[in-house]
C-alpha positions as CSV (number, residue, x, y, z in Angstrom):
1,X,0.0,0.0,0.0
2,X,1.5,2.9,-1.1
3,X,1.0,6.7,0.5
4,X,0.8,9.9,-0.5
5,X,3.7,12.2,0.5
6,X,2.9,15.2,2.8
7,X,3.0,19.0,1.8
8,X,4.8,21.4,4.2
9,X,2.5,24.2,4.1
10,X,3.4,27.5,2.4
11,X,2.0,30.9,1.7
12,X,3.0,29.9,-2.4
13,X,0.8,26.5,-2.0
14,X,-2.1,28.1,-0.6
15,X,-2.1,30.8,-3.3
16,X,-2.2,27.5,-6.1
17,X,-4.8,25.7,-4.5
18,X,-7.2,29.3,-4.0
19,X,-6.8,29.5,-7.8
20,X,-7.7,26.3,-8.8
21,X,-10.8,26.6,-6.4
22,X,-11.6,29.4,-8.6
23,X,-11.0,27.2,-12.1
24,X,-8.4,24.9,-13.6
25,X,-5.7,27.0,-15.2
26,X,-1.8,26.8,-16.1
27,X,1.4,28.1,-13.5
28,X,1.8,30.8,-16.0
29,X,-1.7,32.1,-15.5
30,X,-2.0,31.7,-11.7
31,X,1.8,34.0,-11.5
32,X,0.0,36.8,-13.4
33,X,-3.1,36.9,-11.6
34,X,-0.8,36.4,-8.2
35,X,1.0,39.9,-10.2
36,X,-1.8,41.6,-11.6
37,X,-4.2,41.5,-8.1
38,X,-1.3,42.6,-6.6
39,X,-1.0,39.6,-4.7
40,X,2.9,40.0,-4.9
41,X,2.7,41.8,-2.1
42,X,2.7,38.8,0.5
43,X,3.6,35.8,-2.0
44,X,6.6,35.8,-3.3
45,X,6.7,34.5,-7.4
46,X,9.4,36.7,-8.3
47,X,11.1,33.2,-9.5
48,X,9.1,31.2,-11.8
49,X,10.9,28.4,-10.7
50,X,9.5,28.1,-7.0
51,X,6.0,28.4,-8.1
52,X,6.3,24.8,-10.4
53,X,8.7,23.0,-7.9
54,X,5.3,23.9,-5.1
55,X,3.0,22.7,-8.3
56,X,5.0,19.3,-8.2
57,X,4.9,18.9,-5.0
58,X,1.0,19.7,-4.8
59,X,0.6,17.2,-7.9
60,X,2.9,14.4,-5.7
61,X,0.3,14.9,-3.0
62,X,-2.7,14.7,-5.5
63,X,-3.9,17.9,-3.6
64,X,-4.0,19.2,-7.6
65,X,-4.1,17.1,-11.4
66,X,-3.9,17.6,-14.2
67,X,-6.5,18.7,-16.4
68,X,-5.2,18.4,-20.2
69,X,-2.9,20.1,-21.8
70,X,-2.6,22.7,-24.0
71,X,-1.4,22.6,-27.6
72,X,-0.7,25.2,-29.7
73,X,1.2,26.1,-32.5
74,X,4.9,27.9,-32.1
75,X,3.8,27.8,-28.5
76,X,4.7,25.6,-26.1
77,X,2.4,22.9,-24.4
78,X,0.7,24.1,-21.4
79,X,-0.7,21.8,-18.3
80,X,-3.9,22.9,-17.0
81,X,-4.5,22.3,-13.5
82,X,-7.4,21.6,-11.4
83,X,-8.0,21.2,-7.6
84,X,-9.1,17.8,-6.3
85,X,-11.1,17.4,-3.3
86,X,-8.6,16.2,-0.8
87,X,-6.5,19.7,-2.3
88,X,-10.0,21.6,-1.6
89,X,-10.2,20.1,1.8
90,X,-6.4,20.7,2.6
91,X,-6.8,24.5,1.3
92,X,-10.0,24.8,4.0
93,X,-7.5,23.5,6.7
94,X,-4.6,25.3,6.3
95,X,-6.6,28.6,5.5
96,X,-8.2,28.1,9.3
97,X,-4.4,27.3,10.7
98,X,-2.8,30.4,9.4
99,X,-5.7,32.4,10.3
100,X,-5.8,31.2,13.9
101,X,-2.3,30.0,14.6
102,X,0.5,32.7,14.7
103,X,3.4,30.8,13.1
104,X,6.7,30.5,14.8
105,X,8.8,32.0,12.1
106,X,12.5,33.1,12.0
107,X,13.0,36.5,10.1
108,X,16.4,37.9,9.6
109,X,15.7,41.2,11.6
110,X,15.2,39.6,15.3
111,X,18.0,37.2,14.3
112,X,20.0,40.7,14.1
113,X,18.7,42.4,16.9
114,X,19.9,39.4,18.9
115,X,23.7,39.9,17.9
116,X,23.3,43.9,18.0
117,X,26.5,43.8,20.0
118,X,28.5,43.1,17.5
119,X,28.4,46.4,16.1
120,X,29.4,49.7,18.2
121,X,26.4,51.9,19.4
122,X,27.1,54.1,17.0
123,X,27.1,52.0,14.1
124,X,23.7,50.3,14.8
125,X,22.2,53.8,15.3
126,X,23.6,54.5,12.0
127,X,21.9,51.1,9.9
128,X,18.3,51.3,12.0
129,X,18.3,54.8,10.8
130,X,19.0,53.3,7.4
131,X,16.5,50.7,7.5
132,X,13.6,53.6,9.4
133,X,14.3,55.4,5.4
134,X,13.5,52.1,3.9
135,X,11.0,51.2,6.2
136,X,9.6,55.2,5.5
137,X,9.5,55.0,2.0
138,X,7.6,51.2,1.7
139,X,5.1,52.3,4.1
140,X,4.6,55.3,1.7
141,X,4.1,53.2,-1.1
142,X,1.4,50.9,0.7
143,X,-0.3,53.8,1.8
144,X,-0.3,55.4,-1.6
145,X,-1.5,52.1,-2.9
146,X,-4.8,51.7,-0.6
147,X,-5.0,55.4,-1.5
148,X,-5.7,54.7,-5.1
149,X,-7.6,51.5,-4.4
150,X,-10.9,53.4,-3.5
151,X,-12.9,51.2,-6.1
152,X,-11.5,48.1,-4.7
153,X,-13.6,45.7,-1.9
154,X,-12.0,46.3,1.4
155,X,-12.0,42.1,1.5
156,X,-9.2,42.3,-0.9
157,X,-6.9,44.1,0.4
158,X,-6.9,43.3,4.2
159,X,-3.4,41.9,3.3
160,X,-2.2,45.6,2.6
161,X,-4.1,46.5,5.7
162,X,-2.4,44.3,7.8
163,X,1.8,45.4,5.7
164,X,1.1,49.0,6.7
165,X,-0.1,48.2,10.4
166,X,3.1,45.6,10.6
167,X,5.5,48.4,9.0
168,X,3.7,51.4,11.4
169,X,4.2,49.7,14.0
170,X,8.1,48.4,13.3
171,X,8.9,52.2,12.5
172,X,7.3,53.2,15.9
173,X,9.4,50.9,18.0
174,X,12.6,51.3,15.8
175,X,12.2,55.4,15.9
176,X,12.2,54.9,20.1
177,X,15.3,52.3,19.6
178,X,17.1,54.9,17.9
179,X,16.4,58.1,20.7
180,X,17.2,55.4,23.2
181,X,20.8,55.3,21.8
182,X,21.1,58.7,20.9
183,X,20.5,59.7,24.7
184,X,22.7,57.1,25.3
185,X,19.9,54.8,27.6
186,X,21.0,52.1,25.7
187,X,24.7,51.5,25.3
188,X,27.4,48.8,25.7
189,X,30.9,48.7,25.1
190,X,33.8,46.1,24.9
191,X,34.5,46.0,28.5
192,X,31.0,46.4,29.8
193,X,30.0,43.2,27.1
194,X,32.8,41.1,28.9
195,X,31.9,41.5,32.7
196,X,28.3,40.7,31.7
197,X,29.5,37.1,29.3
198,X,31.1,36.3,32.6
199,X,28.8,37.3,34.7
200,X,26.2,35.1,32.9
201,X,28.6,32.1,32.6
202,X,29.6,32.1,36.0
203,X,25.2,31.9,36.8
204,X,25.2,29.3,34.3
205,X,28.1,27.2,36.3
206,X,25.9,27.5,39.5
207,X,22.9,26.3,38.1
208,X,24.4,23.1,36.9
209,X,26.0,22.8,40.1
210,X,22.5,22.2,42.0
């Protein structure tokens, strides 16, 4: 008895099985409606390439099959795709999970405030004020984006809603990082970093030692 292999659950896999609830269609058609709804935003197809290894792995998992395929001439063949009802079922599930579940995930720009020591105070001040621009300037753009969107359902685009609350709320707490260390209430040095490693290594010694 053979099994079906299991899907890991992606933001790229959801998208494909949403629009082959909507009809069968080929990869090429699904990345320009995922382009031309502005779904870009939050699912990244920038590389053809991902979006047909996720359509394999979906068609391994017979979430999706295929349909027919496409013939024409001087173009090449096409694979239409259509959603099966364990994919329809999966799509349901994961929809609710994603919605409900915050995901443990591990973006780069926690990973760097973790090892913000390595740089001198002055030197972080200097790249979160680089990174408050860039974080200025995208929030602009969303903004003037929903601004221009007035014809548009509110249902679809609660996914640009939630970017410019995220990218508020990051240029909020980063603006507050960086008076913090311009007043100087949050500092470190060499020295000061080397009492505290042994400081915390020496706590670490005594807690094995009960």
């Amino acid at each position: 008895m053979t099994t079906t292999p299991p899907v890991r659950r992606s933001s790229i896999a959801l998208a494909v099985l949403a629009f082959l609830y909507e009809e069968p269609m080929h990869p090429y058609r699904m990345q320009r409606l995922i382009k031309s709804r502005g779904k870009d935003e939050v699912i990244n197809v920038r590389q053809r390439a991902g979006l047909y290894q996720t359509i394999n792995r979906l068609l391994r998992a017979e979430l999706i099959a295929v349909r027919e395929v496409e013939r024409q001439e001087n173009w090449p063949d096409r694979t239409i795709y259509q959603l099966t009802e364990k994919g329809r079922e999966t799509m349901l599930v994961w929809m609710r999970q994603m919605l409900s579940a915050p995901a443990h995930e591990f973006p780069e720009f926690p990973a760097a405030l973790a090892y913000i020591s390595l740089l001198t105070p002055v030197d972080a001040r200097l790249e979160l004020e680089r990174r408050l621009q860039a974080l200025t300037s995208e929030t602009q753009r969303i903004d003037s984006q929903l601004g221009l969107a007035t014809d548009v359902p509110r249902l679809f685009l609660v996914e640009m809603e939630y970017l410019q609350a995220v990218h508020n709320a990051e240029l909020t707490w980063i603006k507050s990082l960086v008076e913090d260390l311009d007043a100087g209430r949050l500092t470190w040095n060499e020295e000061w970093l080397r009492t505290v490693a042994a400081q915390l290594e020496g706590e670490g010694k005594s807690d094995v030692n009960q």
